[in-house]
C-alpha positions in Angstrom: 0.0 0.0 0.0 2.8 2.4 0.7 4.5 2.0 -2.4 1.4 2.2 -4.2 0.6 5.4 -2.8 3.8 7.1 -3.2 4.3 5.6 -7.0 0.8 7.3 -8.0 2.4 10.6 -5.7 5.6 10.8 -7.5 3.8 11.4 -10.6 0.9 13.8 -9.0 3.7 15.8 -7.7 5.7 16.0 -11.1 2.2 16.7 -12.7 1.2 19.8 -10.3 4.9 21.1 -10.2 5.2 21.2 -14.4 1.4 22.8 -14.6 2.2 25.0 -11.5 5.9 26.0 -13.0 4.0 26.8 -16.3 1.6 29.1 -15.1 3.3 31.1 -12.5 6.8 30.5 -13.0 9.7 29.9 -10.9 8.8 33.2 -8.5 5.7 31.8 -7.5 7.6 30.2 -4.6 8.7 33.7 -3.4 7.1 35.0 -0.4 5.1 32.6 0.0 4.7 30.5 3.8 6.2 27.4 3.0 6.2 26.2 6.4 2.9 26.9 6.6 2.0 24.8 3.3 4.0 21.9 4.7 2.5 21.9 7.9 -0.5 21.3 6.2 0.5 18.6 3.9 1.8 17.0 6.8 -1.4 16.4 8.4 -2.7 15.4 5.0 -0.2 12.8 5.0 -0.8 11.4 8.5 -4.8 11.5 7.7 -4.2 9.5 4.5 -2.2 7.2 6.2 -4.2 6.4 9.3 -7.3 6.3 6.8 -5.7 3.8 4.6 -4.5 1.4 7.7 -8.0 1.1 9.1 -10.5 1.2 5.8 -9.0 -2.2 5.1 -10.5 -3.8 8.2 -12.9 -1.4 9.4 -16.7 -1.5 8.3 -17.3 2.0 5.8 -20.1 2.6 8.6 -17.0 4.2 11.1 -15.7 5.8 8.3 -18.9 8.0 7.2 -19.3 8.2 11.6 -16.1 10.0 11.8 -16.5 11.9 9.0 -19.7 13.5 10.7 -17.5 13.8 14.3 -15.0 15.9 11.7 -18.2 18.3 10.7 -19.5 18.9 14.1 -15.6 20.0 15.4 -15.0 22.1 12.2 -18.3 23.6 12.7 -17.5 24.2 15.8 -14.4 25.6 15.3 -15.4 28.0 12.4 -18.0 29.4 14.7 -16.6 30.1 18.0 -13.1 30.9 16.9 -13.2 32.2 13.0 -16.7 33.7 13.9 -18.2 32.5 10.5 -21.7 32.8 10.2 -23.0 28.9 9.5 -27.0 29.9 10.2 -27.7 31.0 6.7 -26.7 27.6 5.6 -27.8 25.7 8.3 -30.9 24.0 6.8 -29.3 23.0 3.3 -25.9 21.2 5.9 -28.6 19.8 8.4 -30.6 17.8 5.0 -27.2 16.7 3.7 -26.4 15.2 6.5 -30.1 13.5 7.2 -29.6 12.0 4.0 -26.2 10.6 4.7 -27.1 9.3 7.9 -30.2 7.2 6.3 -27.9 6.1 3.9 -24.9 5.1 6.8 -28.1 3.1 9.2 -29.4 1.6 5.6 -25.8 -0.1 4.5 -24.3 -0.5 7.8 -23.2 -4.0 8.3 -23.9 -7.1 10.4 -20.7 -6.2 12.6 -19.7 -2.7 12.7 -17.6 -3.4 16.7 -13.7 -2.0 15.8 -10.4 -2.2 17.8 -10.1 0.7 20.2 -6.1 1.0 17.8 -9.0 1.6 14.8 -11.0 4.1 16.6 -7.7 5.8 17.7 -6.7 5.8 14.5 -9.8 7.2 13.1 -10.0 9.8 15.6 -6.6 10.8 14.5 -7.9 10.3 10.5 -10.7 12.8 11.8 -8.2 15.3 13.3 -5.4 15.4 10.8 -8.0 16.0 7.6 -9.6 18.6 9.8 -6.3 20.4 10.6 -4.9 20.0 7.7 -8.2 21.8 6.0 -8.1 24.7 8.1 -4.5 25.3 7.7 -4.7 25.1 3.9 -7.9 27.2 3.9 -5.7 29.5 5.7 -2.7 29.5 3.3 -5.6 29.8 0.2 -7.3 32.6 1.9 -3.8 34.3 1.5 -3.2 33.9 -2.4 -1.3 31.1 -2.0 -2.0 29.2 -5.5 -3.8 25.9 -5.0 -1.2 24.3 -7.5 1.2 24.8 -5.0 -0.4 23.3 -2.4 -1.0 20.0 -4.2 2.4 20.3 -5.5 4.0 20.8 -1.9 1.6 18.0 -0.8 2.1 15.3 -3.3 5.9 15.6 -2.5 5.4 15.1 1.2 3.2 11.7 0.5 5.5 10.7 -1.9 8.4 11.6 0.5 6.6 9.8 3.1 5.5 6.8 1.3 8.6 6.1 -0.1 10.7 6.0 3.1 8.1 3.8 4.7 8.2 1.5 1.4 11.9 0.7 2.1 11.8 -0.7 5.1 8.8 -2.7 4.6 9.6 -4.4 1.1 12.3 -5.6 -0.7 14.0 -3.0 -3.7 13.6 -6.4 -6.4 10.0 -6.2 -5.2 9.7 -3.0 -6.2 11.8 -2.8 -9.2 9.6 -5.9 -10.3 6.0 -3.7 -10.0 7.2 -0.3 -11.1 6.4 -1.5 -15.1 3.4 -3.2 -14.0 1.4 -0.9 -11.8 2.8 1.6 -14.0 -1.3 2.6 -16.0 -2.9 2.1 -13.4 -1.0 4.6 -11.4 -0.8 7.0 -14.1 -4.6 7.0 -14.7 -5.0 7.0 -11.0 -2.4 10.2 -10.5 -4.7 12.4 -13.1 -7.7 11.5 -10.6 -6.2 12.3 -7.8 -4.9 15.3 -9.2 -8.1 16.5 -10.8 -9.8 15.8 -7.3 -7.2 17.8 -5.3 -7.7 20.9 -7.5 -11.1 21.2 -7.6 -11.3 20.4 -3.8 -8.9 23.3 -3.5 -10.5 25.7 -5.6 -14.0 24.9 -3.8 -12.2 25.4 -0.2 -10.8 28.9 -1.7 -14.6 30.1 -2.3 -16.4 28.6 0.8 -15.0 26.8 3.8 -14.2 24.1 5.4 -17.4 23.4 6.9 -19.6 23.3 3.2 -16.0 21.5 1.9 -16.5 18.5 4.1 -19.9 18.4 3.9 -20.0 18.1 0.0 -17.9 15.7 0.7 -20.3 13.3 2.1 -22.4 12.9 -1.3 -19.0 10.4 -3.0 -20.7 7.1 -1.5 -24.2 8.3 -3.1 -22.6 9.0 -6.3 -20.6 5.4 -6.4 -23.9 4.0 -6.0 -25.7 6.1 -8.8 -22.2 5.9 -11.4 -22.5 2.1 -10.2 -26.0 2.1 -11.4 -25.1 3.7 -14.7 -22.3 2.1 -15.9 -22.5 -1.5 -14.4 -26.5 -1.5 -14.1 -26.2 -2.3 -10.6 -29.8 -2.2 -8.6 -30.8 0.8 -6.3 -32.7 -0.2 -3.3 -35.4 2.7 -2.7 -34.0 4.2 0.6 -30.8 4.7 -1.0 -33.2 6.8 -3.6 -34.6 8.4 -0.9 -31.1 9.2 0.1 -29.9 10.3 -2.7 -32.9 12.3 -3.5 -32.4 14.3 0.4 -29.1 15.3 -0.3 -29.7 16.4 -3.9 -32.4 18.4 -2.1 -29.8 19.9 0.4 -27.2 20.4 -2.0 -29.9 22.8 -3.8 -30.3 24.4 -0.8 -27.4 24.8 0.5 -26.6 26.4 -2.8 -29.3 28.8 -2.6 -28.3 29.9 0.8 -24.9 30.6 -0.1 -25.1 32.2 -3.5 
């Protein structure tokens, strides 16, 4: 897993620095609070991490759980500390998350009991995403260009993942799986890419709060794109899940336009 991740990060990070170094230059890294930024990716890093140690074992139930633990401390973060007014878009957030939690109680499994190590780690998933969030909406709120950030951040994941790579396989292992992971990974980089910058861009115009939150419609729309292009069934509450959340997206959008 590391060595997946940080193959897919090397070329993410090449990716943003060539697109970022094309637009902007090479005095684009002038003045600008790279400590800050790397702080940031940092926590990314230790988020990602965490997340991907327990999602392998863990039921997806805790996942979505922590996610909405994450909301409620950014929320209350943003309000008592950043004083940002959350009441305009109060209704649109609270039917977004109605319809995620009918869809977490619908396709919860049989055994959902964890580890007290995976609810540690998730609590520290939760907290390191959440962190690195606000310090990145920060650095955004500043100017800083989100190309740099995903540049700065794909280079610390890569960093990462490769030093933890070569202590836990062998280099013939890896030599061996560069040529044949090699698509994969590429098509996989220009997702990953294409997610970071538009989550960037969104977190430049909103915050944190409304970023997360949007975030909990990507199991909805793996069901619906499963739907579409593999003709998988819908059972009717996670229509009526969907539909909720399409409904406070709307709002939501309303409310903050």
């Amino acid at each position: 897993m590391p060595f997946l991740v940080g193959y897919r990060a090397l070329f993410t990070s090449i990716g943003s620095t060539v697109v970022l170094l094309y637009l902007y230059g090479f005095t684009v890294y002038q003045n600008q609070p790279l400590g800050r930024i790397t702080l940031g990716s940092l926590f990314g890093v230790l988020g990602l991490f965490l997340m991907l140690t327990v999602i392998k074992k863990a039921p997806l139930q805790w996942l979505g759980i922590y996610n909405l633990l994450g909301i409620v401390i950014t929320a209350f973060y943003l309000f008592y500390f950043e004083n940002t007014p959350l009441f305009d878009s109060l209704l649109g957030l609270s039917i977004i998350v109605t319809g995620f939690i009918i869809y977490l109680f619908h396709n919860k499994e049989k055994e959902t009991k964890i580890s007290r190590i995976q609810h540690i780690s998730l609590l520290g998933m939760t907290l390191s995403f959440g962190i690195s969030s606000l310090i990145h909406w920060k650095n955004l709120d500043t100017n800083v260009p989100a190309l740099l950030i995903i540049s700065n951040q794909e280079l610390v994941v890569f960093s990462t993942a490769m030093l933890i790579s070569m202590f836990s396989i062998n280099r013939s292992e890896i030599r061996s799986n560069l040529l044949n992971y090699l698509p994969n990974v590429m098509l996989m980089a220009l997702i990953i890419f294409l997610a970071l910058l538009f989550s960037f861009l969104g977190l430049q115009i909103t915050n944190p709060l409304i970023s997360s939150i949007l975030f909990l419609v990507t199991p909805l729309l793996t069901i619906t794109f499963g739907a579409l292009f593999f003709k998988e069934k819908i059972s009717r509450t996670n229509c009526i899940a969907i539909s909720i959340i399409a409904c406070g997206a709307f709002i939501l959008h309303y409310q903050t336009s």
